[in-house]
C-alpha positions in Angstrom: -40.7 47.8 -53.8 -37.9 46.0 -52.6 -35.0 47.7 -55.1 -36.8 51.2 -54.2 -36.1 50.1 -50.7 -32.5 49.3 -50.9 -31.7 52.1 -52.9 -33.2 54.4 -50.7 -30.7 52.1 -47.6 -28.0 52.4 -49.1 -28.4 55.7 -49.9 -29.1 56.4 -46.3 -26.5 54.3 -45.1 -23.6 56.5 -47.2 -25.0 59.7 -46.7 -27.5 60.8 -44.3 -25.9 59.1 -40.8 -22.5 59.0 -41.4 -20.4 61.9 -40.0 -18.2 63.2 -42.9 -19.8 62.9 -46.6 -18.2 61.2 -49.2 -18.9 60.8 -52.9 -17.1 57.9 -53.7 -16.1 55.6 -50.5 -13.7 53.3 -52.8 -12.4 56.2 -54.2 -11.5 57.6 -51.2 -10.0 54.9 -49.4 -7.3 54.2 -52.2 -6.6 57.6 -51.6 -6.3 57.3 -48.0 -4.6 54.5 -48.1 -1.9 56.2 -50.3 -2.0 58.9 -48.3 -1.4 56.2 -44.8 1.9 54.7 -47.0 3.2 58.5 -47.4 3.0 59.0 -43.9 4.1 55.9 -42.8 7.3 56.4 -44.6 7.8 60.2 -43.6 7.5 58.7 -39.6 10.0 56.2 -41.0 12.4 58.8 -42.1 11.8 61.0 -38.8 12.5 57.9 -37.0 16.1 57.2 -38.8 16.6 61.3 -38.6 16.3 60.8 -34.7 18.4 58.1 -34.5 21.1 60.0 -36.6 20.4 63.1 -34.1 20.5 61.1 -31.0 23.8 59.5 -32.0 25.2 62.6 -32.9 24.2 64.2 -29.9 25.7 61.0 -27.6 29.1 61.8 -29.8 28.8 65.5 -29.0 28.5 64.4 -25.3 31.4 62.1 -25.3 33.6 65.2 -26.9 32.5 67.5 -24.6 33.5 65.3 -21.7 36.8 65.0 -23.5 37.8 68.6 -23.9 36.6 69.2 -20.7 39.4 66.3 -19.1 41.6 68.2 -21.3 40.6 71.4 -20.3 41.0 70.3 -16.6 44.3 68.3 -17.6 45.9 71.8 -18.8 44.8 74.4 -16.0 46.6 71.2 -13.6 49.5 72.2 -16.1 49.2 75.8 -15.5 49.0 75.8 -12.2 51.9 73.8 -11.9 53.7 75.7 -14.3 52.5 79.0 -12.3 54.6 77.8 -9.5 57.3 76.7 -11.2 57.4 80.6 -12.6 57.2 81.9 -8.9 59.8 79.0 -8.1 62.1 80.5 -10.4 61.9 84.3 -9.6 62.5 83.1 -5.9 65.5 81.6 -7.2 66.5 84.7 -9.4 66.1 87.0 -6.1 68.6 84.7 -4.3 71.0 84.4 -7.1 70.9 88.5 -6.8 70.9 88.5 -3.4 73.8 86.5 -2.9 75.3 88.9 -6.2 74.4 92.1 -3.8 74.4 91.1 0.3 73.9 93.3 2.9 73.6 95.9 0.2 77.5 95.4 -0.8 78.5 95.0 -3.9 79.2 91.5 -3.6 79.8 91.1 -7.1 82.6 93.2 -7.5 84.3 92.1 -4.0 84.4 89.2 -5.9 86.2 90.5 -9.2 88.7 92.5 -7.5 89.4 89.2 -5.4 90.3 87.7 -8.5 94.3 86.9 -8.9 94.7 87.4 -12.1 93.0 88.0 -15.5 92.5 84.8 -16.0 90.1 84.1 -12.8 89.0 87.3 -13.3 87.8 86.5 -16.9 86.1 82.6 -15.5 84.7 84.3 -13.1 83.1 87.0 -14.6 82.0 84.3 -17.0 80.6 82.0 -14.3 78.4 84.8 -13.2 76.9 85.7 -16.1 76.3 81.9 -16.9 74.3 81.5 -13.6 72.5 84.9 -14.1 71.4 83.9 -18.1 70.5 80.2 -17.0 67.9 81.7 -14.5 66.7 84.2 -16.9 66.6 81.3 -19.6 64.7 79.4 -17.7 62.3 82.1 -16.5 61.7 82.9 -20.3 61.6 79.2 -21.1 58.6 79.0 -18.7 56.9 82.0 -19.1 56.8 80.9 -23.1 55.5 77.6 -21.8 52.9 79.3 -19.6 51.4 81.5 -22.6 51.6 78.1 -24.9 49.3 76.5 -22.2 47.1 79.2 -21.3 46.9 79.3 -25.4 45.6 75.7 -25.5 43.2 76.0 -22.9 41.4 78.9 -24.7 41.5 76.9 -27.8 39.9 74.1 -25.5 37.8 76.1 -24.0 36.1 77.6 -27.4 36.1 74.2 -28.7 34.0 73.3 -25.7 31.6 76.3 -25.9 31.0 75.4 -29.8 30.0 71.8 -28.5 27.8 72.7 -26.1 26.0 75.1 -29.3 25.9 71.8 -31.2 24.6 69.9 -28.2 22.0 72.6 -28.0 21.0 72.4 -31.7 21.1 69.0 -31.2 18.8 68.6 -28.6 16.3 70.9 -30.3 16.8 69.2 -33.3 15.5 65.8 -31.6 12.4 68.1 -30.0 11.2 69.8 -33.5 11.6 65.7 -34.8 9.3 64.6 -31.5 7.2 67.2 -32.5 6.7 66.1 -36.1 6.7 62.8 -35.2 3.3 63.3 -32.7 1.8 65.5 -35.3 2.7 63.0 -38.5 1.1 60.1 -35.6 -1.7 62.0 -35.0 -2.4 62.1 -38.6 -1.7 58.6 -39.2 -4.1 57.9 -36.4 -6.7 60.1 -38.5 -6.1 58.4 -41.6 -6.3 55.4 -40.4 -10.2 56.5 -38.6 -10.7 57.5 -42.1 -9.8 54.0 -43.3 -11.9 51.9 -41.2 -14.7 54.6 -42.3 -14.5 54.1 -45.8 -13.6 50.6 -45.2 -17.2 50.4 -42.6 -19.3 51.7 -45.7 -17.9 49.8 -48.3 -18.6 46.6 -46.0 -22.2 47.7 -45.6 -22.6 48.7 -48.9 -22.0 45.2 -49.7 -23.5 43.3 -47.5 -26.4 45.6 -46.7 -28.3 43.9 -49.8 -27.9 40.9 -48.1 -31.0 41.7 -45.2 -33.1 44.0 -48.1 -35.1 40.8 -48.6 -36.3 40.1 -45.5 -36.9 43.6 -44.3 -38.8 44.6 -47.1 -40.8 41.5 -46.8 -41.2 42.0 -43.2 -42.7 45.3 -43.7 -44.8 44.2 -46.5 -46.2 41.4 -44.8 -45.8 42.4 -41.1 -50.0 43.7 -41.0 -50.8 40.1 -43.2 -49.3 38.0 -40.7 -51.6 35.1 -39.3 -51.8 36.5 -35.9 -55.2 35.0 -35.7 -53.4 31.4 -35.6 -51.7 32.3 -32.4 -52.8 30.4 -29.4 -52.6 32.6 -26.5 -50.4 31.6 -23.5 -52.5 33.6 -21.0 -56.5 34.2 -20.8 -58.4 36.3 -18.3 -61.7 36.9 -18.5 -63.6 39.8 -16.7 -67.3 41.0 -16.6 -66.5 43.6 -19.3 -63.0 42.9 -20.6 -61.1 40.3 -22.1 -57.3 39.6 -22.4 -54.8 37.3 -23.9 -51.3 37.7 -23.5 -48.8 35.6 -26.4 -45.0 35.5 -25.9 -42.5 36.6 -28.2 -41.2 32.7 -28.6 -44.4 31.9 -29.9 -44.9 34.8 -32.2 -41.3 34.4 -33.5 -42.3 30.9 -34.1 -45.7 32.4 -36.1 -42.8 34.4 -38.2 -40.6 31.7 -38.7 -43.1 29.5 -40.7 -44.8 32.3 -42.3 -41.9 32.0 -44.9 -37.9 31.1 -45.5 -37.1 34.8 -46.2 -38.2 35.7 -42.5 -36.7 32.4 -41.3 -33.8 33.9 -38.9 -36.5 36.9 -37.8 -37.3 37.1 -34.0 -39.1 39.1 -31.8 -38.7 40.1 -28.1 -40.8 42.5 -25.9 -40.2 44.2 -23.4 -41.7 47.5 -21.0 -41.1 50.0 -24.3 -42.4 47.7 -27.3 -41.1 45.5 -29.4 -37.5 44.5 -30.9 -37.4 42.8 -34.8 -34.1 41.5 -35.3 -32.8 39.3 -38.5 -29.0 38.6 -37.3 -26.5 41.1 -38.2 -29.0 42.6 -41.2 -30.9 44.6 -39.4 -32.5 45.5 -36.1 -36.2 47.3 -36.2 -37.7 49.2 -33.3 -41.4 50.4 -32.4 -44.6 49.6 -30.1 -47.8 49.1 -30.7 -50.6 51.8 -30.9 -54.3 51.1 -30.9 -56.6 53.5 -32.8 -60.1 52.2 -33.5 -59.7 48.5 -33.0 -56.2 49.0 -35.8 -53.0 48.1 -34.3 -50.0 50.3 -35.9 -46.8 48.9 -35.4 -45.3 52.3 -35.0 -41.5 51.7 -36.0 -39.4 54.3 -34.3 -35.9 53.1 -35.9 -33.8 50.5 -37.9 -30.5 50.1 -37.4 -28.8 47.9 -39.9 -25.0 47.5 -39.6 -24.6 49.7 -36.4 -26.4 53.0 -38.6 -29.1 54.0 -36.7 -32.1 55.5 -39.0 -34.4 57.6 -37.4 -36.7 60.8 -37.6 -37.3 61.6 -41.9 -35.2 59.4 -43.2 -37.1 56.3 -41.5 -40.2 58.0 -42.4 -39.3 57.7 -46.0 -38.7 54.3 -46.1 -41.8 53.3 -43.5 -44.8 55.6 -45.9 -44.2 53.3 -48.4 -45.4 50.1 -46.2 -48.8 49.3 -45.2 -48.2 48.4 -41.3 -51.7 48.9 -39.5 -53.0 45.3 -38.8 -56.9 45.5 -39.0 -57.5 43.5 -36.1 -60.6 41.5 -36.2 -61.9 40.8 -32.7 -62.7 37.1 -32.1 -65.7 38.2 -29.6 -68.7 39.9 -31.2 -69.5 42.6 -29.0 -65.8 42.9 -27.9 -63.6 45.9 -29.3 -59.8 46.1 -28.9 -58.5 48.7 -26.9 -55.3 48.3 -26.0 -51.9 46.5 -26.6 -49.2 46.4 -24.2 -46.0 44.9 -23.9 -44.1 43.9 -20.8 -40.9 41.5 -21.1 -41.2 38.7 -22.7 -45.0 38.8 -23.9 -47.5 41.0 -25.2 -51.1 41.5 -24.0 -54.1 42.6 -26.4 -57.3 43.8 -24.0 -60.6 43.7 -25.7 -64.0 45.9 -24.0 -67.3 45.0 -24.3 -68.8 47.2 -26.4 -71.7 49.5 -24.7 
């Protein structure tokens, strides 16, 4: 009986209340725990892509901010050069309206006063020095000008291709947040899946531990020597007797009955009765009176935090005789109820009519 009945726990224990099946629990947590190293790693490697990103991305900044002095550095230049241009072309209308006052000729008044060929010839020469040193210059700054303006497109692109790369870069770092929560999430899973596996292989183990006493206790809970227990209440009326025992001394009555059901207690309280051994297991019911029998109706058993109820309890219970026969110690007397309140339980025997 008691190998049917840890076979039959175990079994129950794996399969029947345990949210996702599995067919081989060790199996399955190697597997998973392979599976937990793999993703550890990728996070790892997600982790040391974001810092690369993020770096990148603080560089990108750091140019940007750069080209951008520069940028701001050069259009200073080309302003200033701007003026210089209008500067000079001011300069280049004086020089010609000195060359032409008043609408005169000026510049050939100024030959004809020459005394010989000689001045003539420097001065003709001075005049055309003057005129191609302000056209010189003009050209000279002009060049300069398209030079700058030059630069500052070649900044200017340079700074929209950053702010791409800063772009790319910032939505490189969101799809690696992204994979990061989604390679968490199923590193959190695996790990559920661990402590799962991990949870049945520990009851699987230890589970074997409690069969003992729970088969014995079910065995042997209707053969119990409840007629040795002293009552710790009496009351006597005209047609009715009751006696009330509390669940120390009925614990006490199981503790001697025999070493396996040495750590076994009871309590009562307002909905029946609670048989515990430890951490083995943990058995549920009340009482039900039919005929002067007492059926310890078990409702559940949970061992290792698996709750067995409904057919799966019923298979283990059928097998186990747990009806007490009660004798009455009163001739005359019939038992005709049990009822539990916390801390004790009260059987009530009627005279029989």
């Amino acid at each position: 009986m008691k190998k049917y009945v840890s076979i039959l726990l175990i079994f129950l224990l794996l399969f029947s209340n345990i949210k996702t099946t599995y067919s081989d629990p060790a199996s399955d947590l190697k597997n998973a725990q392979i599976e937990e190293q793999k993703i550890i790693i990728e996070l790892f490697n997600l982790d040391m892509e974001k810092v690369r990103a993020s770096n990148l991305l603080e560089k990108l900044n750091s140019e940007i901010t750069d080209t951008t002095k520069h940028i701001d550095s050069m259009e200073k230049e080309i302003s200033s050069i701007s003026r210089e241009i209008v500067n000079e072309r001011n300069n280049i209308k004086s020089w010609f309206r000195f060359l032409y006052m008043n609408g005169t000729n000026t510049i050939l008044s100024l030959l004809l006063m020459s005394n010989n060929a000689s001045e003539l010839l420097h001065r003709l020469i001075y005049i055309d020095i003057i005129t191609n040193y302000f056209y010189s210059k003009l050209d000279h700054i002009n060049y300069l000008l398209k030079n700058k303006k030059t630069e500052e497109e070649v900044l200017s692109h340079q700074r929209d291709e950053l702010r791409k790369k800063i772009e790319e870069q910032k939505n490189a770092i969101l799809t690696l947040n992204k994979l990061e929560s989604e390679k968490s999430a199923m590193l959190d899973n695996i790990k559920k899946q661990i402590s799962d596996y991990q949870r049945i292989l520990d009851i699987s183990a230890s589970v074997e531990s409690g069969i003992p006493s729970l088969d014995f206790l079910l065995n042997n809970i209707s053969k119990l020597p409840w007629n040795s227990l002293q009552p710790d209440n009496f009351d006597i009326q005209i047609d009715s007797v009751s006696a009330s025992f509390s669940d120390e001394s009925i614990s006490n009555m199981i503790d001697n009955y025999n070493d396996v059901l040495k750590n076994v207690k009871i309590i009562f309280d307002d909905s029946g009765f609670t048989l515990s051994d430890g951490d083995n297991y943990t058995l549920y019911g009340n009482f039900k009176v039919n005929d002067g029998k007492i059926d310890f109706n078990v409702t559940s058993i949970n061992v290792k935090g698996v709750e067995i109820t409904g057919e799966d309890l019923n298979n283990i219970i059928k097998n186990y005789n747990t009806v007490l026969d009660f004798e009455s110690p009163l001739k005359q007397y019939k038992l005709v109820s049990v009822e539990t309140n916390a801390g004790e339980v009260k059987f009530t025997l009627s005279r029989i009519k």
